[in-house]
Backbone and ligand atoms as CSV (ligand in chain L), in Angstrom:
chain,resi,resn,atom,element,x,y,z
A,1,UNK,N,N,-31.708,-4.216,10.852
A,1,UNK,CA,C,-30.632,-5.065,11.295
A,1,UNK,C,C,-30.902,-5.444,12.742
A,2,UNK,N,N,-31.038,-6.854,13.273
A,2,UNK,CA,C,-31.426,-7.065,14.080
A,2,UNK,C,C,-29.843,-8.011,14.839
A,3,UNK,N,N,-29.885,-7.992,16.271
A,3,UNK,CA,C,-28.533,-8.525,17.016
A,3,UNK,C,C,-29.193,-8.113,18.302
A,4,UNK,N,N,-27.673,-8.301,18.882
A,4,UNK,CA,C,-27.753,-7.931,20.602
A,4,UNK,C,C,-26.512,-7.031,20.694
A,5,UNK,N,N,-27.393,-6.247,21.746
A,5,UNK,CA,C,-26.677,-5.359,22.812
A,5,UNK,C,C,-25.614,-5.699,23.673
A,6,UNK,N,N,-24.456,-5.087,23.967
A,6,UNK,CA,C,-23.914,-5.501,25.282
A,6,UNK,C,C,-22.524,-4.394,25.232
A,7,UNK,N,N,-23.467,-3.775,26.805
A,7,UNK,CA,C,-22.513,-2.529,26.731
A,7,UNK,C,C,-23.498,-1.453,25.598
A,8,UNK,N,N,-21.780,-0.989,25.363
A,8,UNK,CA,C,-21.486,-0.036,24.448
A,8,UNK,C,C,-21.709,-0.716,23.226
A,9,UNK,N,N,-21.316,-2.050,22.768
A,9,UNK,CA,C,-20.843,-2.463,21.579
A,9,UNK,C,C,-22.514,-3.439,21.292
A,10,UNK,N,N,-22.737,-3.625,20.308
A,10,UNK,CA,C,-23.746,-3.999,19.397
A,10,UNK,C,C,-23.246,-5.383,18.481
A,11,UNK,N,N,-23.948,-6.253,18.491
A,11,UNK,CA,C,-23.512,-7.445,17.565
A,11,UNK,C,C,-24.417,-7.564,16.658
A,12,UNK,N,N,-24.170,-7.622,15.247
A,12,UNK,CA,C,-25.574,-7.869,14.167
A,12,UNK,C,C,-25.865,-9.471,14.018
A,13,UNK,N,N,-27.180,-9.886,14.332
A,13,UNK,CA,C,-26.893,-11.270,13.879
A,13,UNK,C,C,-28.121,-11.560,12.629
A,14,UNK,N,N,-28.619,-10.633,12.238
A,14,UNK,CA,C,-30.036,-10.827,11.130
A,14,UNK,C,C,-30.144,-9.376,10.520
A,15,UNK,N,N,-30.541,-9.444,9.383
A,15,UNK,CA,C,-30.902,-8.566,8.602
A,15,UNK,C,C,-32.111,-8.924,7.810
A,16,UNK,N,N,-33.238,-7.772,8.034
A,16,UNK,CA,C,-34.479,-8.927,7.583
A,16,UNK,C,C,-34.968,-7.373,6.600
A,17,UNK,N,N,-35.496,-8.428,5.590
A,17,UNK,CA,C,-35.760,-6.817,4.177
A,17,UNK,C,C,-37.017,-6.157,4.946
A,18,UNK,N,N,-37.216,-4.845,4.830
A,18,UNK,CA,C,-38.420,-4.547,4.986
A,18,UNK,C,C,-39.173,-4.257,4.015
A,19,UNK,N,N,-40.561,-3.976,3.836
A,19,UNK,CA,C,-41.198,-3.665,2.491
A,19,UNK,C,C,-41.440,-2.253,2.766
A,20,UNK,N,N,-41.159,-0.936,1.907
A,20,UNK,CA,C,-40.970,0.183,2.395
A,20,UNK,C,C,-42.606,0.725,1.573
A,21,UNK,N,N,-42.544,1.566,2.072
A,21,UNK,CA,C,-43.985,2.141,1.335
A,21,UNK,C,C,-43.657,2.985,0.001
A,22,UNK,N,N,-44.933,2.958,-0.792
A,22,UNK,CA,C,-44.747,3.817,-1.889
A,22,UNK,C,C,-43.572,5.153,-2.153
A,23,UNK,N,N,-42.869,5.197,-2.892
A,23,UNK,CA,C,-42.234,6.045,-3.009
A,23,UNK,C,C,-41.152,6.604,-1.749
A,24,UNK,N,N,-40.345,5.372,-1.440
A,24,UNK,CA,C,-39.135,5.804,-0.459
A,24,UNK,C,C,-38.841,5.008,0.765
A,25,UNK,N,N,-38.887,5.821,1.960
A,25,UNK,CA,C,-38.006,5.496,2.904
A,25,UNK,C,C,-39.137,5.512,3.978
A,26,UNK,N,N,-40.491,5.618,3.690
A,26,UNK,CA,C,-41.707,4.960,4.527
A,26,UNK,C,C,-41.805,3.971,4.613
A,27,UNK,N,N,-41.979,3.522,6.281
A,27,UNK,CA,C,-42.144,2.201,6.882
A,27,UNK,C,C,-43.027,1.494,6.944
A,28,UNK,N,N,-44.098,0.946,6.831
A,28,UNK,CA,C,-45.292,0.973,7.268
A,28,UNK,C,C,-45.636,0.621,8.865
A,29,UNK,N,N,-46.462,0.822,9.063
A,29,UNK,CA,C,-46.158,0.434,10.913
A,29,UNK,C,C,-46.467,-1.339,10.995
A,30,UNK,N,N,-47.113,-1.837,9.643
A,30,UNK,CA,C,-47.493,-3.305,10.022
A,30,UNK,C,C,-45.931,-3.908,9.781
A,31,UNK,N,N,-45.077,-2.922,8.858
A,31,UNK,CA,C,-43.658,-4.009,9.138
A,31,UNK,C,C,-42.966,-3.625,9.929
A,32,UNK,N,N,-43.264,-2.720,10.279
A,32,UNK,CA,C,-42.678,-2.445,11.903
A,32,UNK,C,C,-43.234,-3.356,13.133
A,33,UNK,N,N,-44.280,-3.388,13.105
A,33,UNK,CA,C,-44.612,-4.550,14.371
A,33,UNK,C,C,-44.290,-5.469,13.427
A,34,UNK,N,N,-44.245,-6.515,12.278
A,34,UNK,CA,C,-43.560,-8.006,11.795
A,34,UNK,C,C,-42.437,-7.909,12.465
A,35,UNK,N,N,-41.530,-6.460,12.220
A,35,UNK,CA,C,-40.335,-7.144,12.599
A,35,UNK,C,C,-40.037,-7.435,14.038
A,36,UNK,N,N,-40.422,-6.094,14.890
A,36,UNK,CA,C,-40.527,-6.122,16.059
A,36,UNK,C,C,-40.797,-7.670,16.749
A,37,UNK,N,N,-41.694,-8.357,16.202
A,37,UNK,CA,C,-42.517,-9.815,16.455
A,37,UNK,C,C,-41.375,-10.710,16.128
A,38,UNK,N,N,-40.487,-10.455,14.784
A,38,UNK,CA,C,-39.157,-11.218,14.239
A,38,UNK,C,C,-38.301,-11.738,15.172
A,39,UNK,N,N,-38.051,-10.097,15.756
A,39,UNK,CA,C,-36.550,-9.967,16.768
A,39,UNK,C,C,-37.203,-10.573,17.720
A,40,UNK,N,N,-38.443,-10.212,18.827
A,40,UNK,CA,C,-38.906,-10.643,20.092
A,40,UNK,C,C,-38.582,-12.472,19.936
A,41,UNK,N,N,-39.004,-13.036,18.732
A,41,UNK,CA,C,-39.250,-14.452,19.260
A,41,UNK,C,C,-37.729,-14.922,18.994
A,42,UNK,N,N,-36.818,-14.065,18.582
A,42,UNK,CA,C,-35.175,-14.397,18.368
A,42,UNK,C,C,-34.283,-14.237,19.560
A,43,UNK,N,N,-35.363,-13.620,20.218
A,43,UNK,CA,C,-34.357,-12.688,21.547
A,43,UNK,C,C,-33.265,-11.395,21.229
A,44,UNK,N,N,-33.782,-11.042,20.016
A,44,UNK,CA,C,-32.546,-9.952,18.931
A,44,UNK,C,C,-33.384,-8.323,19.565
A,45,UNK,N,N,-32.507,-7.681,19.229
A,45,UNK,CA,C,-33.009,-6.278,19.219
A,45,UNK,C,C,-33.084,-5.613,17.750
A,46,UNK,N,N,-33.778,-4.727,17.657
A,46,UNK,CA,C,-33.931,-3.723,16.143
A,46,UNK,C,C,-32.669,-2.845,16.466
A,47,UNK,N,N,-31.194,-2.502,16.327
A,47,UNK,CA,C,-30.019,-2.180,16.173
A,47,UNK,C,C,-30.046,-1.123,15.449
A,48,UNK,N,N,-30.484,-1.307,14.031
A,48,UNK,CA,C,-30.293,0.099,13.357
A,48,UNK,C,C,-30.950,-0.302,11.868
A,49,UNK,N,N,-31.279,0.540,10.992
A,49,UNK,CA,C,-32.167,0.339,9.931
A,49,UNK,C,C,-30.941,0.624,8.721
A,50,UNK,N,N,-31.018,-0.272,8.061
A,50,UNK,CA,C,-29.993,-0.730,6.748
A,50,UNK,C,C,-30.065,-0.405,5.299
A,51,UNK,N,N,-29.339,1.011,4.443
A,51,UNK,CA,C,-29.614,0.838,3.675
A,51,UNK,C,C,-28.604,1.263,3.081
A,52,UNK,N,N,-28.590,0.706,1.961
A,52,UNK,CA,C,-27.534,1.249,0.718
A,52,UNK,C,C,-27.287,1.988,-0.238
A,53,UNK,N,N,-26.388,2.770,-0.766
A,53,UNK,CA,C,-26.176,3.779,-2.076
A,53,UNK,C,C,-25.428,3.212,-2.877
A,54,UNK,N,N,-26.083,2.994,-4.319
A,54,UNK,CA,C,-25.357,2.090,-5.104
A,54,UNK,C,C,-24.173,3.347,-5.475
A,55,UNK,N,N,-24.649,4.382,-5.412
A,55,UNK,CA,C,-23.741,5.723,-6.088
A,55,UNK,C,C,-22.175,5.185,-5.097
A,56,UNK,N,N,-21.785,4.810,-4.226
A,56,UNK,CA,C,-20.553,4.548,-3.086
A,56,UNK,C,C,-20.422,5.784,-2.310
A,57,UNK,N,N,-21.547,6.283,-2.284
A,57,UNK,CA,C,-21.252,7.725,-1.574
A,57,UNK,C,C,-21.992,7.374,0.056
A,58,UNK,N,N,-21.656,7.951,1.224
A,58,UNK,CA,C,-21.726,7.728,2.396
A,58,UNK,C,C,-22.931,8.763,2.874
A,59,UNK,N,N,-22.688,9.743,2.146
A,59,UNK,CA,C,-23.265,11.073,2.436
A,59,UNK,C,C,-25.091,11.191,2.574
A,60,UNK,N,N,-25.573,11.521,3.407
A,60,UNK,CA,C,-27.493,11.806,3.276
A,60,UNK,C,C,-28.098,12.449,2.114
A,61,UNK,N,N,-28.703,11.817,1.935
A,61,UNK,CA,C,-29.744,13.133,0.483
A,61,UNK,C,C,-30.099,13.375,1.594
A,62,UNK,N,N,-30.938,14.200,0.591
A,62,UNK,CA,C,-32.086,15.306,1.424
A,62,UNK,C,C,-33.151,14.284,1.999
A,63,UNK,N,N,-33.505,13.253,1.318
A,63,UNK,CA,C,-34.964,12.542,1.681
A,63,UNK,C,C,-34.602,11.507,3.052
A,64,UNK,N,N,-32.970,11.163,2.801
A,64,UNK,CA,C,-32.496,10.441,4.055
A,64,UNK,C,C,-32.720,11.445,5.448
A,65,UNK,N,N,-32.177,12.547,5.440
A,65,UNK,CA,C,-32.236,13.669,6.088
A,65,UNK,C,C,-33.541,13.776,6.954
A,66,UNK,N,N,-34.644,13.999,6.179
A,66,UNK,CA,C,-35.677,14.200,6.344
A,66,UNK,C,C,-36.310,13.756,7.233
A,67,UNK,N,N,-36.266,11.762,6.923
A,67,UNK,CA,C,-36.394,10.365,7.426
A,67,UNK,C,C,-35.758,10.362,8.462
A,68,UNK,N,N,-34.662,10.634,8.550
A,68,UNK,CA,C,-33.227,10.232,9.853
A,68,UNK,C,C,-34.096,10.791,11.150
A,69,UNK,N,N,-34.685,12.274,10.722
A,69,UNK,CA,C,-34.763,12.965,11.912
A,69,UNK,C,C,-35.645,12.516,12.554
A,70,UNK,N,N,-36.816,11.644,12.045
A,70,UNK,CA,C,-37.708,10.720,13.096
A,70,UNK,C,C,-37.275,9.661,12.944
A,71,UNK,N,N,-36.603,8.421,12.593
A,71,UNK,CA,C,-35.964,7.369,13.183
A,71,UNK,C,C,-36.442,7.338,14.447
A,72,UNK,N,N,-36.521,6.142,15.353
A,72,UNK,CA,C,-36.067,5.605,16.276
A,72,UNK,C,C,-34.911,4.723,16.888
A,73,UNK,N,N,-34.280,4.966,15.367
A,73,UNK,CA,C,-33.144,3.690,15.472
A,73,UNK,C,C,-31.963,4.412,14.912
A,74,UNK,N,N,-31.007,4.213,15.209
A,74,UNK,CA,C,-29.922,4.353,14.158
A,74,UNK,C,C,-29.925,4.362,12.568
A,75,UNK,N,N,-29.014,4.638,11.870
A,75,UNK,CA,C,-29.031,4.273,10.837
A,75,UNK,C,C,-27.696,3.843,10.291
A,76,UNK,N,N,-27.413,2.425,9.655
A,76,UNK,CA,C,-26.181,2.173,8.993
A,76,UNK,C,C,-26.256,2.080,7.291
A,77,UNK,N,N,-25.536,3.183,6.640
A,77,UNK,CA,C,-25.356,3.182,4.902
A,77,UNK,C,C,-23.878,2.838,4.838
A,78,UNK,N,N,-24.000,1.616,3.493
A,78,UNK,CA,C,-23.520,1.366,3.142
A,78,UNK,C,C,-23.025,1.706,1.817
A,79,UNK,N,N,-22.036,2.158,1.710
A,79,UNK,CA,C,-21.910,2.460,0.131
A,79,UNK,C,C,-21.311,1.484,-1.110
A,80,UNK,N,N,-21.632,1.205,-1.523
A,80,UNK,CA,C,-21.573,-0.170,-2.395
A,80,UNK,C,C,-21.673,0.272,-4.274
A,81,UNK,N,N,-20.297,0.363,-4.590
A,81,UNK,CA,C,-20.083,0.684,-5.743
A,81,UNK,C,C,-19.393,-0.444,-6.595
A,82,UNK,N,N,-19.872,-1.114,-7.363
A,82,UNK,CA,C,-19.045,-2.308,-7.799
A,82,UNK,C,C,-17.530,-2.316,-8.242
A,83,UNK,N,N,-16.771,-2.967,-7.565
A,83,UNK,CA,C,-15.683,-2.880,-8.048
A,83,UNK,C,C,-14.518,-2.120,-6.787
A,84,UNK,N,N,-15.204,-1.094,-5.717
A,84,UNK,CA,C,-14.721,-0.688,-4.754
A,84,UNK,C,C,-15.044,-1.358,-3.625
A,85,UNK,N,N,-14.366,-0.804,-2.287
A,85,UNK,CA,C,-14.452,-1.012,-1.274
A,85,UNK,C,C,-15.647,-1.167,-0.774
A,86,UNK,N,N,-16.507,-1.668,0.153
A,86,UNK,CA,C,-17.451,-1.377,0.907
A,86,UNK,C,C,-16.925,-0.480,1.881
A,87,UNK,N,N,-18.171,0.802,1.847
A,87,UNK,CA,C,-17.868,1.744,3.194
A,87,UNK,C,C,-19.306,1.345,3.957
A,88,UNK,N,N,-19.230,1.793,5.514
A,88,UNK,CA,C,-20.122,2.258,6.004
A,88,UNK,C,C,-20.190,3.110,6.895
A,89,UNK,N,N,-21.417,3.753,7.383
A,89,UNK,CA,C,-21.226,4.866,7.830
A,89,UNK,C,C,-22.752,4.831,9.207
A,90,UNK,N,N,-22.508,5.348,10.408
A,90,UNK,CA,C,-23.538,4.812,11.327
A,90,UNK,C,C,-24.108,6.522,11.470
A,91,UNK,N,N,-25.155,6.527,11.226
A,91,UNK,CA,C,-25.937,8.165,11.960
A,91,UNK,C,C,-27.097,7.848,12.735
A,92,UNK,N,N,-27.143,8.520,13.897
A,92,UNK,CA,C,-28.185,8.760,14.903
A,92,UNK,C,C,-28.764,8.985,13.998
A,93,UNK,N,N,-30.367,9.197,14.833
A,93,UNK,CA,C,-31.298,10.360,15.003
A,93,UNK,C,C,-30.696,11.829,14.868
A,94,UNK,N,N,-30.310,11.872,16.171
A,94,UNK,CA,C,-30.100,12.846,16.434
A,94,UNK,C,C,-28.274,13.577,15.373
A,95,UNK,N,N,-28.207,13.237,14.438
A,95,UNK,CA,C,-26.937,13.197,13.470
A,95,UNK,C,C,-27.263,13.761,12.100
A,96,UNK,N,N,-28.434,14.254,11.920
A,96,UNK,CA,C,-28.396,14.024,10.767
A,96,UNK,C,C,-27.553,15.202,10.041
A,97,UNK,N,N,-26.995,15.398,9.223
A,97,UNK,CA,C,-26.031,15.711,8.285
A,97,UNK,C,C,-24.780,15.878,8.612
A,98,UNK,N,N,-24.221,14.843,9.865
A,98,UNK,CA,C,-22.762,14.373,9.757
A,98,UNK,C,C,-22.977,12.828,10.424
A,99,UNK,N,N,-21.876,12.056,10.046
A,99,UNK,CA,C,-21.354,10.934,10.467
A,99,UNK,C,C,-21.320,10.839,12.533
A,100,UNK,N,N,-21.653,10.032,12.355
A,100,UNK,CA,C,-21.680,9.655,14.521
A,100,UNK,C,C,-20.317,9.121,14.535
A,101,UNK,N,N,-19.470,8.957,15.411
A,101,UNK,CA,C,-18.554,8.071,16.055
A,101,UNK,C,C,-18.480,6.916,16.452
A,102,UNK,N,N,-19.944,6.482,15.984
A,102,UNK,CA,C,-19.671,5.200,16.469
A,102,UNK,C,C,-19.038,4.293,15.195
A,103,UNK,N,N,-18.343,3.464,15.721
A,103,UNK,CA,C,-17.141,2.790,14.716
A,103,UNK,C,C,-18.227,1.399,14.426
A,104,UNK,N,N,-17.821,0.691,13.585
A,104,UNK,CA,C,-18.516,-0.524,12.939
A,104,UNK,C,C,-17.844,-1.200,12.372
A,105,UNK,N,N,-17.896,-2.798,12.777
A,105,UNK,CA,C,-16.566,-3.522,12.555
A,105,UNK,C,C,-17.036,-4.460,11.885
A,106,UNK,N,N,-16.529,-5.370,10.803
A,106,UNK,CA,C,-17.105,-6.536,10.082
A,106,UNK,C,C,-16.276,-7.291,10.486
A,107,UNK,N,N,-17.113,-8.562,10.805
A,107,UNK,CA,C,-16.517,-10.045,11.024
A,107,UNK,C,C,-17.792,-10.825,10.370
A,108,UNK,N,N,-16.592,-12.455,10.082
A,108,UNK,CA,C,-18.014,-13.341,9.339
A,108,UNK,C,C,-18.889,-13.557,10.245
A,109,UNK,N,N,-20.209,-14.438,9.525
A,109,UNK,CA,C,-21.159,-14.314,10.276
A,109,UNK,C,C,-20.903,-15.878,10.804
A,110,UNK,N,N,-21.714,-16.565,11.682
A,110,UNK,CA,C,-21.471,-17.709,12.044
A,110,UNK,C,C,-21.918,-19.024,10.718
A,111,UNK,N,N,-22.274,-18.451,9.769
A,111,UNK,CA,C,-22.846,-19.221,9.020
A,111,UNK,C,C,-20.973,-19.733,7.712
A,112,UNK,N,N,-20.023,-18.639,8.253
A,112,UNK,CA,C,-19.519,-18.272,6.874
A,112,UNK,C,C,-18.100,-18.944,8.053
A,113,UNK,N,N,-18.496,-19.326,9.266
A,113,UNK,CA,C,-17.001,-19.093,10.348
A,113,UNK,C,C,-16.759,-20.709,10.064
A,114,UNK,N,N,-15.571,-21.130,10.541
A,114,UNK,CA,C,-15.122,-22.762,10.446
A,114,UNK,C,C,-14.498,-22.762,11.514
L,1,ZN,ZN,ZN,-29.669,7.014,1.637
């Protein structure tokens, strides 16, 4: 998820897929520098890394766990169960097996605003 900084507070303005490596939640480092190259020519920052549980559960497996603890970025899960609410939920690095404080707010995007 790529946006800008300011302050405390964070704005998302792109979300760009990554291609993860075989079996999970490996990055490769060449889509790590694409994206890096993405955000630089946008003027965006890398914000936090985006992923979803179709189960609607908020909570880390073990393999998120694992992953979280080398992050460099945040992480925002979304829990996405058809038919319910969207939740989400923001964890550090340094978080892994509880929820951070930092709050996360949805507004449309400029594409969706009048
Ligand atoms: Zn997960």
């Amino acid at each position: 998820m790529l946006g800008v900084r300011r302050g405390r507070e964070a704005m998302a303005a792109e979300v760009v897929p990554l291609a993860g490596g075989p079996g999970g939640f490996e990055i490769p480092d060449h889509e790590v520098h694409r994206v890096r190259a993405w955000a630089e020519n946008r003027d965006l920052d890398i914000l936090a890394l985006f992923h979803s549980h179709p189960s609607g559960s908020l909570g880390l497996s073990a393999a998120d766990r694992a992953a979280l603890v080398h992050s460099q970025w945040p992480w925002l899960v979304v829990g996405h169960r058809p038919g319910r609410a969207l939740k989400l939920a923001l964890y550090g690095p340094g978080d892994v097996g509880r929820r951070s404080p930092a709050s996360v707010r949805l507004s449309p995007g400029r594409d969706h605003a009048n």
